[in-house]
Backbone and ligand atoms as CSV (ligand in chain L), in Angstrom:
chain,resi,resn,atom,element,x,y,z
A,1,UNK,N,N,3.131,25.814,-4.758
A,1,UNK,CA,C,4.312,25.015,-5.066
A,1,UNK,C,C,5.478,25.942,-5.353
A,2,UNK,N,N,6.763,25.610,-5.299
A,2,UNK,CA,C,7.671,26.394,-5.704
A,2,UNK,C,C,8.516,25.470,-6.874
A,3,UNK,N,N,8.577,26.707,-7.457
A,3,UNK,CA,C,8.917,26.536,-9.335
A,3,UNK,C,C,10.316,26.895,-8.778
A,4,UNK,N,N,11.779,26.357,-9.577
A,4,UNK,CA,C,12.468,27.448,-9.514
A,4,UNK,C,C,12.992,27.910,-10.363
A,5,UNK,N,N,12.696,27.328,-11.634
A,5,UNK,CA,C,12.925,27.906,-12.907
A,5,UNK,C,C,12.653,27.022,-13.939
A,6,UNK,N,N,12.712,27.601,-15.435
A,6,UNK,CA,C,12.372,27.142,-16.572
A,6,UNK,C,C,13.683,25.705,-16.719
A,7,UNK,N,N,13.318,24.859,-16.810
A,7,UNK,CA,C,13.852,23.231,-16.890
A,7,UNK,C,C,14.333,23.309,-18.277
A,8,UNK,N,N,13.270,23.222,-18.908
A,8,UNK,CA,C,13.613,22.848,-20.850
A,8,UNK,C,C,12.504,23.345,-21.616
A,9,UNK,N,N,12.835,23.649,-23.068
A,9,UNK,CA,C,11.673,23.414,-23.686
A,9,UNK,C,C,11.810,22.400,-24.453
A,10,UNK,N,N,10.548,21.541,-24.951
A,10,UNK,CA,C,10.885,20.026,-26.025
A,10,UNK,C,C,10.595,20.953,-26.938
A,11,UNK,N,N,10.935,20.336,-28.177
A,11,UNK,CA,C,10.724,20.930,-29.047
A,11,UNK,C,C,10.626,19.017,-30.050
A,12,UNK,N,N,9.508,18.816,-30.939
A,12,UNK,CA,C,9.435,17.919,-31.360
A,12,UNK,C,C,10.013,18.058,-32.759
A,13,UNK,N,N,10.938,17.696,-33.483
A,13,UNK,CA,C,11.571,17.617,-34.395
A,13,UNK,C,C,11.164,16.274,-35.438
A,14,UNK,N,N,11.784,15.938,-36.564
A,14,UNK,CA,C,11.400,14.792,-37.232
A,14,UNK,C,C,12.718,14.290,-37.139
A,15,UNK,N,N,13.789,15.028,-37.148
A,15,UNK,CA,C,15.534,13.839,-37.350
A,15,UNK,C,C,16.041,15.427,-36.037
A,16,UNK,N,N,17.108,14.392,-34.403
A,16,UNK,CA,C,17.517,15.142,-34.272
A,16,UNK,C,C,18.862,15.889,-34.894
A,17,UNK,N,N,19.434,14.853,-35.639
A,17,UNK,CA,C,20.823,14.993,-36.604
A,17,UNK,C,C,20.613,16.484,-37.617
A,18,UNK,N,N,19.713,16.532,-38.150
A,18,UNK,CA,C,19.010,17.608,-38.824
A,18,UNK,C,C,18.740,19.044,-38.421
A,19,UNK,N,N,17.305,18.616,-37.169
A,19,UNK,CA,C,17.580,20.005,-36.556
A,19,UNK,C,C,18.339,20.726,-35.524
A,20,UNK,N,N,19.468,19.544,-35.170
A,20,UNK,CA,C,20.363,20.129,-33.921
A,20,UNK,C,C,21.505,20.884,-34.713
A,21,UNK,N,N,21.476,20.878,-35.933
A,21,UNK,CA,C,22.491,21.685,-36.471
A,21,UNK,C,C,22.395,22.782,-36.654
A,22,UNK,N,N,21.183,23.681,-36.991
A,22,UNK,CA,C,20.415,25.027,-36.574
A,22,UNK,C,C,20.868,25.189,-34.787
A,23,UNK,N,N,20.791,24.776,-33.966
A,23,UNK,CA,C,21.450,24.874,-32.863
A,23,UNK,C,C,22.672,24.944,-32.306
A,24,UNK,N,N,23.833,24.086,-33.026
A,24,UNK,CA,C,25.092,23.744,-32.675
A,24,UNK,C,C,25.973,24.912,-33.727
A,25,UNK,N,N,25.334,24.658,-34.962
A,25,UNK,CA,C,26.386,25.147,-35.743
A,25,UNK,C,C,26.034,26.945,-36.239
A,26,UNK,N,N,24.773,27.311,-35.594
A,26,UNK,CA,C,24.389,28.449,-35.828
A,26,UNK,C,C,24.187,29.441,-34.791
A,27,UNK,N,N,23.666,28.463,-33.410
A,27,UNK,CA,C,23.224,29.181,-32.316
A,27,UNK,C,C,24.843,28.994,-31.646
A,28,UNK,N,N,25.311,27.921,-31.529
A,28,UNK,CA,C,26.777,27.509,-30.615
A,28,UNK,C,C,26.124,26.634,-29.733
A,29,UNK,N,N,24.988,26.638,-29.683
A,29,UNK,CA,C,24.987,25.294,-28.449
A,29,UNK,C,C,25.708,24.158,-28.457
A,30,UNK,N,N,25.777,23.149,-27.669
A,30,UNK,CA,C,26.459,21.613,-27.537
A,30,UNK,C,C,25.099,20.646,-26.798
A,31,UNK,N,N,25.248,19.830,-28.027
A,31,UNK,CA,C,24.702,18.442,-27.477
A,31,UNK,C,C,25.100,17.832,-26.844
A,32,UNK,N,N,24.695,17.987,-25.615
A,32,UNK,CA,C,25.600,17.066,-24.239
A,32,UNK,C,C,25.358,15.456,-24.706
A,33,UNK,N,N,24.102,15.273,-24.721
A,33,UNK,CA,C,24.066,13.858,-24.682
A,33,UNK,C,C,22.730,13.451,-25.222
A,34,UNK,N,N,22.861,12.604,-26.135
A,34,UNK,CA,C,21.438,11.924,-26.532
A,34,UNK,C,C,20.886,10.698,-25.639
A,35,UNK,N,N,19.773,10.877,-25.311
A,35,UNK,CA,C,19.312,9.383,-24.728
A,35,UNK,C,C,17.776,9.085,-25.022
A,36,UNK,N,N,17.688,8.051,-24.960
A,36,UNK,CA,C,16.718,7.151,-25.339
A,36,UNK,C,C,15.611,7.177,-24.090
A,37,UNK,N,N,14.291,7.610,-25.011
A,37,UNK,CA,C,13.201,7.253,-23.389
A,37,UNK,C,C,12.264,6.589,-23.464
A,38,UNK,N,N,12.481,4.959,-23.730
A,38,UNK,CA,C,11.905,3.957,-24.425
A,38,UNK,C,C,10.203,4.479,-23.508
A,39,UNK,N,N,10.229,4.528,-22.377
A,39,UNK,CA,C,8.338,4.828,-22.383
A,39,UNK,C,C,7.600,5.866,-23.067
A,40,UNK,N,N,8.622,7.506,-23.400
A,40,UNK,CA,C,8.225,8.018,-24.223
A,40,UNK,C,C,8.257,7.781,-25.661
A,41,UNK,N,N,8.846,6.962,-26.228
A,41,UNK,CA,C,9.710,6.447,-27.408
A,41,UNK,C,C,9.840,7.704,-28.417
A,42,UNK,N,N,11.171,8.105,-27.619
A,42,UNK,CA,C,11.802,9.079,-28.218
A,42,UNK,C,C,13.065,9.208,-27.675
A,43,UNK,N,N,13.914,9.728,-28.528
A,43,UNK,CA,C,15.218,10.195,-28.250
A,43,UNK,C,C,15.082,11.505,-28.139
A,44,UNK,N,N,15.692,11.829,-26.923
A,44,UNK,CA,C,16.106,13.382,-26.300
A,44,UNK,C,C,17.724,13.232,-26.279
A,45,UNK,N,N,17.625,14.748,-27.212
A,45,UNK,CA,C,19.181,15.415,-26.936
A,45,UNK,C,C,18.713,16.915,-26.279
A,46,UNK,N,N,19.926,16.430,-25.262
A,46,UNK,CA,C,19.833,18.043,-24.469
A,46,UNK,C,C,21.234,19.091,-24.375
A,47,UNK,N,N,20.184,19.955,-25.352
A,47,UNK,CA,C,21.287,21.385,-25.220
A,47,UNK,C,C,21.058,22.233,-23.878
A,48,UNK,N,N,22.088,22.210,-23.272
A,48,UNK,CA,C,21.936,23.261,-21.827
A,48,UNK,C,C,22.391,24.507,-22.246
A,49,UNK,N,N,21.681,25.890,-21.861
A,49,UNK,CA,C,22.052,26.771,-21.715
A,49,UNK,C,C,21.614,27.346,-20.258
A,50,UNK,N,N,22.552,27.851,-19.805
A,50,UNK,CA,C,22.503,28.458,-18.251
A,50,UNK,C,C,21.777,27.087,-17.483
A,51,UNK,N,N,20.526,27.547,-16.726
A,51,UNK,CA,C,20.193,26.427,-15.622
A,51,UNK,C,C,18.698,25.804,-16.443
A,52,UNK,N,N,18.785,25.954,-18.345
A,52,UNK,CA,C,17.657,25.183,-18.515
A,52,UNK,C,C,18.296,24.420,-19.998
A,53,UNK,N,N,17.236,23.812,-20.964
A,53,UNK,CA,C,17.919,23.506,-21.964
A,53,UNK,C,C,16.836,23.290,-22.773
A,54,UNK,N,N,17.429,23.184,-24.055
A,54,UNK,CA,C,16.823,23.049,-25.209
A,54,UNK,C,C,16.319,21.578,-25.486
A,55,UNK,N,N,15.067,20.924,-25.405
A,55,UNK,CA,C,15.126,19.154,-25.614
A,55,UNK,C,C,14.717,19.462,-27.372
A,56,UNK,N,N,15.765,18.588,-27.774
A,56,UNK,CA,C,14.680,18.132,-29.080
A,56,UNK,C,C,14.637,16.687,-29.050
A,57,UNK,N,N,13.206,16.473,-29.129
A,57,UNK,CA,C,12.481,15.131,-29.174
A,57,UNK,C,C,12.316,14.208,-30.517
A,58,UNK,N,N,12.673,13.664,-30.649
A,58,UNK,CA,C,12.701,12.482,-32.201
A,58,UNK,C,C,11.978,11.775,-31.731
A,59,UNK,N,N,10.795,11.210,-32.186
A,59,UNK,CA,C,10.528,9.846,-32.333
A,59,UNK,C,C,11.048,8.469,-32.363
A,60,UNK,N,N,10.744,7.602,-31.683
A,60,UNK,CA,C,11.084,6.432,-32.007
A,60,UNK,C,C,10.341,5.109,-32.844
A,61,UNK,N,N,8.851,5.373,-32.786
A,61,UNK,CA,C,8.177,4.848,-32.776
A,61,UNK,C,C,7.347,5.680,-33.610
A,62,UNK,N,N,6.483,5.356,-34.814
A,62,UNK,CA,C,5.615,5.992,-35.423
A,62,UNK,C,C,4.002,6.177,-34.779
A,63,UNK,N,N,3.775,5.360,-33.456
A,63,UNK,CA,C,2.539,5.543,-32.555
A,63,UNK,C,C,2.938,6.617,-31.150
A,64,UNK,N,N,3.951,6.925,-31.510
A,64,UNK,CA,C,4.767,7.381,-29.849
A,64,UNK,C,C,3.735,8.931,-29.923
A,65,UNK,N,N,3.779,9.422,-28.870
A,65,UNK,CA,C,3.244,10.938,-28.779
A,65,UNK,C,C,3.917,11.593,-29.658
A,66,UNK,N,N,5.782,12.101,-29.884
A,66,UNK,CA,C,6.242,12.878,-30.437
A,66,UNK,C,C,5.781,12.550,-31.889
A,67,UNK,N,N,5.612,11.738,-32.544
A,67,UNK,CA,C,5.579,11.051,-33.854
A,67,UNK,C,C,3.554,11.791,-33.758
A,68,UNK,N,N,2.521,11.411,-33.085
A,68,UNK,CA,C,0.972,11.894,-33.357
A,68,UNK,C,C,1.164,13.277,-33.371
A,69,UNK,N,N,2.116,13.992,-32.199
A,69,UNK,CA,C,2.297,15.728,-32.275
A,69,UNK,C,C,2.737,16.151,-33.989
A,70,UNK,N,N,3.758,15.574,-34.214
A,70,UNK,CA,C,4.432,16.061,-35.733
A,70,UNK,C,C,3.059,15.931,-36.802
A,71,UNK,N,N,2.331,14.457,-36.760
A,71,UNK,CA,C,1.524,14.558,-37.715
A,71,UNK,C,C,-0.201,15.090,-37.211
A,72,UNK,N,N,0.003,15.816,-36.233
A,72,UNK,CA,C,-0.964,16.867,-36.219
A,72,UNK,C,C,-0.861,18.269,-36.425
A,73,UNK,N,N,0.286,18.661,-36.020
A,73,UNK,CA,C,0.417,19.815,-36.067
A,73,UNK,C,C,1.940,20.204,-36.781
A,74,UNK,N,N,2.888,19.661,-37.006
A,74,UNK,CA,C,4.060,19.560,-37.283
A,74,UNK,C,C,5.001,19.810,-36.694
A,75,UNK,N,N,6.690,20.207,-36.970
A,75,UNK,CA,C,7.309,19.918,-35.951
A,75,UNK,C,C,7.492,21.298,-35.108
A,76,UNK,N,N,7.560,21.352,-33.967
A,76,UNK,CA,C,7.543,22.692,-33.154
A,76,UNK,C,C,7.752,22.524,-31.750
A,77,UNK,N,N,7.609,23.338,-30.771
A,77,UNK,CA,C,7.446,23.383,-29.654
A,77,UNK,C,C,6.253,22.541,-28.984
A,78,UNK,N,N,6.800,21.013,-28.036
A,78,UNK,CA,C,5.508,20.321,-27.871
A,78,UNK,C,C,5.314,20.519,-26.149
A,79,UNK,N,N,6.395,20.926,-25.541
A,79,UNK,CA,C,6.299,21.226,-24.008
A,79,UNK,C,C,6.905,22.205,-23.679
A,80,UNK,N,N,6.562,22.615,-22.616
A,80,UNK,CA,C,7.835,23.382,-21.587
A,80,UNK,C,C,7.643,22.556,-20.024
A,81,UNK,N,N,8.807,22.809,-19.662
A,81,UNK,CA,C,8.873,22.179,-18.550
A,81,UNK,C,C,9.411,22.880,-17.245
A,82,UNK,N,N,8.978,22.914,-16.512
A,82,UNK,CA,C,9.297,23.927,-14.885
A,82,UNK,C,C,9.965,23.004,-14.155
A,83,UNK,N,N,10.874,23.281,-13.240
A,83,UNK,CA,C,11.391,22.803,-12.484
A,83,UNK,C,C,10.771,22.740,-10.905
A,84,UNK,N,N,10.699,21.964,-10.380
A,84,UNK,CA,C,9.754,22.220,-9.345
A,84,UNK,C,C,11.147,21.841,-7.842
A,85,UNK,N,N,10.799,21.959,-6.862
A,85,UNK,CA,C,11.553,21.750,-5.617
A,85,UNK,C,C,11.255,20.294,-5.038
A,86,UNK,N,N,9.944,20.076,-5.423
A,86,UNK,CA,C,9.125,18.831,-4.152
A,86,UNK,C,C,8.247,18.390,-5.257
A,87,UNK,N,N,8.391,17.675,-5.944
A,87,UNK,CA,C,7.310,17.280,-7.176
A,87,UNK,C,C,6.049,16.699,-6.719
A,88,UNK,N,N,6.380,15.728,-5.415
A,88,UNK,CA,C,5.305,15.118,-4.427
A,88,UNK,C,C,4.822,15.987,-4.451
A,89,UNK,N,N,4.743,16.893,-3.674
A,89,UNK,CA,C,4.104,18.221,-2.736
A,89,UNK,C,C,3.173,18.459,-4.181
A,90,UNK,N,N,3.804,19.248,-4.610
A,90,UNK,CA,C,3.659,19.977,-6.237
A,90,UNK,C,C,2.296,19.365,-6.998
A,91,UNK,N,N,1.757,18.047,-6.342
A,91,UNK,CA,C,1.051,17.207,-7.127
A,91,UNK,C,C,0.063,16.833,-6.655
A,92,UNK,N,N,0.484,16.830,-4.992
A,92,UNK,CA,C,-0.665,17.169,-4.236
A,92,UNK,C,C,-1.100,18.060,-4.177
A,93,UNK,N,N,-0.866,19.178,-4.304
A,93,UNK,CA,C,-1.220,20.474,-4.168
A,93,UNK,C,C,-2.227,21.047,-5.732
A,94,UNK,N,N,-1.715,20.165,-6.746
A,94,UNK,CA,C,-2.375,20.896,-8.148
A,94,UNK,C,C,-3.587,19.756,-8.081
A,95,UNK,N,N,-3.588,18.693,-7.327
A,95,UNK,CA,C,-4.993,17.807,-7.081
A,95,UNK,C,C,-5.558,18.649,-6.279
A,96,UNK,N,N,-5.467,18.529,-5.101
A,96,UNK,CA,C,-6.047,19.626,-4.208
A,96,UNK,C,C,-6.626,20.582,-4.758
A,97,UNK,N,N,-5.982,21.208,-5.578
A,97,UNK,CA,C,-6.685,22.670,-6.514
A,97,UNK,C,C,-8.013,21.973,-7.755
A,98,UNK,N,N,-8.174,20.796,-7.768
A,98,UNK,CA,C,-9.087,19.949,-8.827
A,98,UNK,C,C,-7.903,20.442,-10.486
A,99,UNK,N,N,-7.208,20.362,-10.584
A,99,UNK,CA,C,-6.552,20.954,-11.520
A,99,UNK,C,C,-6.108,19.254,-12.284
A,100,UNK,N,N,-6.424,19.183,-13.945
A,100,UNK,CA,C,-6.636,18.399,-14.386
A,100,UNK,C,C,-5.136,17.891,-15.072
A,101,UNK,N,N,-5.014,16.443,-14.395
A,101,UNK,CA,C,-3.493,15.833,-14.687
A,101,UNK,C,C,-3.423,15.020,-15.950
A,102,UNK,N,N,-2.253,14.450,-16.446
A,102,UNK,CA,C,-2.085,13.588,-17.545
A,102,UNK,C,C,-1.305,12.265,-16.342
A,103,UNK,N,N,-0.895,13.013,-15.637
A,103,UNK,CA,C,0.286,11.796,-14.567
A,103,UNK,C,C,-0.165,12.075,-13.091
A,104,UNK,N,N,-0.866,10.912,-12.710
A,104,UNK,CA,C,-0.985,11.116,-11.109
A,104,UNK,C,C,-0.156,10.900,-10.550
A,105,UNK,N,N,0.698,10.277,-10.809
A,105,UNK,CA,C,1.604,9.926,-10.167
A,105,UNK,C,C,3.226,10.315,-10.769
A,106,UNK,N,N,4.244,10.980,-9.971
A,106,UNK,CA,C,5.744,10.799,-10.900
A,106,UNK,C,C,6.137,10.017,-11.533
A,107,UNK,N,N,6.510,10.218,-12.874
A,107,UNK,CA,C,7.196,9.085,-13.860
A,107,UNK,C,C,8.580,9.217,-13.847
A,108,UNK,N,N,9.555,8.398,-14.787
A,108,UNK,CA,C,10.983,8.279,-14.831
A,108,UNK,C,C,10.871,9.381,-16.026
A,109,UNK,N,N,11.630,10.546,-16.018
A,109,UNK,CA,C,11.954,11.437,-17.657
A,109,UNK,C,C,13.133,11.157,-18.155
A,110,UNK,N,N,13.698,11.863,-19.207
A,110,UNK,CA,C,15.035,11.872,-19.537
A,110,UNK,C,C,16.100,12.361,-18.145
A,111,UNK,N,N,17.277,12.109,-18.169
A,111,UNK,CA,C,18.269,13.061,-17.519
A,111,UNK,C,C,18.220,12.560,-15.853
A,112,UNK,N,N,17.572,11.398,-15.723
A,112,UNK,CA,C,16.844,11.110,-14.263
A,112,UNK,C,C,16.518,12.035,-13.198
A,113,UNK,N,N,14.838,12.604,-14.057
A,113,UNK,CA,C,14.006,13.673,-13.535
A,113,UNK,C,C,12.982,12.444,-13.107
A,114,UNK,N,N,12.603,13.448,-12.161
A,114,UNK,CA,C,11.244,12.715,-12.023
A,114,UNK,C,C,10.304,13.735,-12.641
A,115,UNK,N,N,9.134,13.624,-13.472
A,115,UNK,CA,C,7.864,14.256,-14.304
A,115,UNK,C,C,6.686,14.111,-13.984
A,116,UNK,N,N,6.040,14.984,-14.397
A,116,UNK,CA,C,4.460,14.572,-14.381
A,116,UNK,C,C,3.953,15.381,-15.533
A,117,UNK,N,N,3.509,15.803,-16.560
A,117,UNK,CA,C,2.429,16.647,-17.246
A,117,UNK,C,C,1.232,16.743,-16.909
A,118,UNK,N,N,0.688,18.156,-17.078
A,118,UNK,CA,C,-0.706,18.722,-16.664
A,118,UNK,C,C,-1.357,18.457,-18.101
A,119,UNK,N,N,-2.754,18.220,-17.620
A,119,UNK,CA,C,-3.033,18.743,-18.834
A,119,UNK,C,C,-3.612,20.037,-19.697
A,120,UNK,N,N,-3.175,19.535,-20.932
A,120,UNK,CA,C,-2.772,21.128,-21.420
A,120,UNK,C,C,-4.538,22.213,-21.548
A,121,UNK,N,N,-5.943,21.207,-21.346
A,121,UNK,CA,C,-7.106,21.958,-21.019
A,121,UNK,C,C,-6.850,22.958,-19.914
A,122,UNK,N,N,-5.931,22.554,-18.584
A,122,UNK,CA,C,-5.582,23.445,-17.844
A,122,UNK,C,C,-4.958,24.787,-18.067
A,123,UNK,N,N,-3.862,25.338,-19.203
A,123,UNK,CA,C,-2.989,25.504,-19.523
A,123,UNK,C,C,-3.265,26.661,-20.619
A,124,UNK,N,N,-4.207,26.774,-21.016
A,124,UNK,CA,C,-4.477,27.535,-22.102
A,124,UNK,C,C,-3.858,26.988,-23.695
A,125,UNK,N,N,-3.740,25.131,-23.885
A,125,UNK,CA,C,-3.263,24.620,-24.853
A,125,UNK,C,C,-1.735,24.330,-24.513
A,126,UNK,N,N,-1.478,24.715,-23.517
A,126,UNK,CA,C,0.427,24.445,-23.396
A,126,UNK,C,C,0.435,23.223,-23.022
A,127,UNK,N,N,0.857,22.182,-23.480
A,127,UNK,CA,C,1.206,20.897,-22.206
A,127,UNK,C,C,2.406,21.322,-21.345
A,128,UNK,N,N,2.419,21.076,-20.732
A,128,UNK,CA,C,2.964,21.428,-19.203
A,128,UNK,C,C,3.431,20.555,-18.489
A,129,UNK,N,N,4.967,20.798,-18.505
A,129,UNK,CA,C,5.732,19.465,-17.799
A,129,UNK,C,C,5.870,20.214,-16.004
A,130,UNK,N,N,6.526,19.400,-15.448
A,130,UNK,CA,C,6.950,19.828,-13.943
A,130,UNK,C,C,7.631,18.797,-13.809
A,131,UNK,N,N,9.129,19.167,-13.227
A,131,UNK,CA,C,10.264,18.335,-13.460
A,131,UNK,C,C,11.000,18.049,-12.116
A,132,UNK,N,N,11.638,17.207,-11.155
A,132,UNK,CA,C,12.431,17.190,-10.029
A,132,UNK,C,C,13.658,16.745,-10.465
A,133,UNK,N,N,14.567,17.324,-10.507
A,133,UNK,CA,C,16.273,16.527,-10.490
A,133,UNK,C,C,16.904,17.322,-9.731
A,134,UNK,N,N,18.004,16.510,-9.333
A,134,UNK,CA,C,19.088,17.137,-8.479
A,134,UNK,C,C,20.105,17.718,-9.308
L,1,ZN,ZN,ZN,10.233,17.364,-20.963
């Protein structure tokens, strides 16, 4: 498959109001835009730097994934995400390899990507996004 670079990292937070200020007001980043990803139920704000960005993930929902990540492990780094060229291709190709998925199929992400996550048994514990946008 061809990657062509690092997309984002999530980073799961508990308030993004809280920890985007360690970012904005310390690092200089800018919060382009918050949005809502009612199937993940979470709010993503994305800081861009160069051709990737910073996600921090809030919860929406106290059953949502970001909300079980925080109260397992707390708040931190819960993905990274690659950018891929052909996400189709990309998905056939990591089936083909028997390589173990969370998404057979592309979903809708933030930012109107199309996604899939591996799973992270594959990964050495990383969950592992793979991302298509224009
Ligand atoms: Zn992501």
């Amino acid at each position: 498959m061809k990657v062509k670079h690092i997309d984002h990292i999530g980073i799961a937070v508990k308030s993004i109001e809280k920890a985007g200020k360690f970012y904005t007001d310390i690092m200089g980043f800018k919060i382009e835009n918050i949005e809502n990803v009612s199937d993940q139920k979470v709010n993503v704000a994305f800081l861009p730097i160069t051709d990737s960005e910073v996600e921090l993930l809030e919860s929406t929902d106290p059953d949502g994934p970001v909300a079980k990540y925080i109260n397992a492990r707390g708040e931190g780094i819960q993905h990274i995400a690659f950018r891929v060229e052909n996400i189709d291709e990309a998905l056939k190709e990591l089936k083909g390899k028997g390589v173990r998925l969370i998404d057979q199929e592309p979903r809708a992400g933030a930012g109107g990507a199309k996604i899939a996550f591996i799973h992270p048994k594959e990964t050495s514990g990383v969950l592992v996004e793979i991302c298509e946008r224009d």
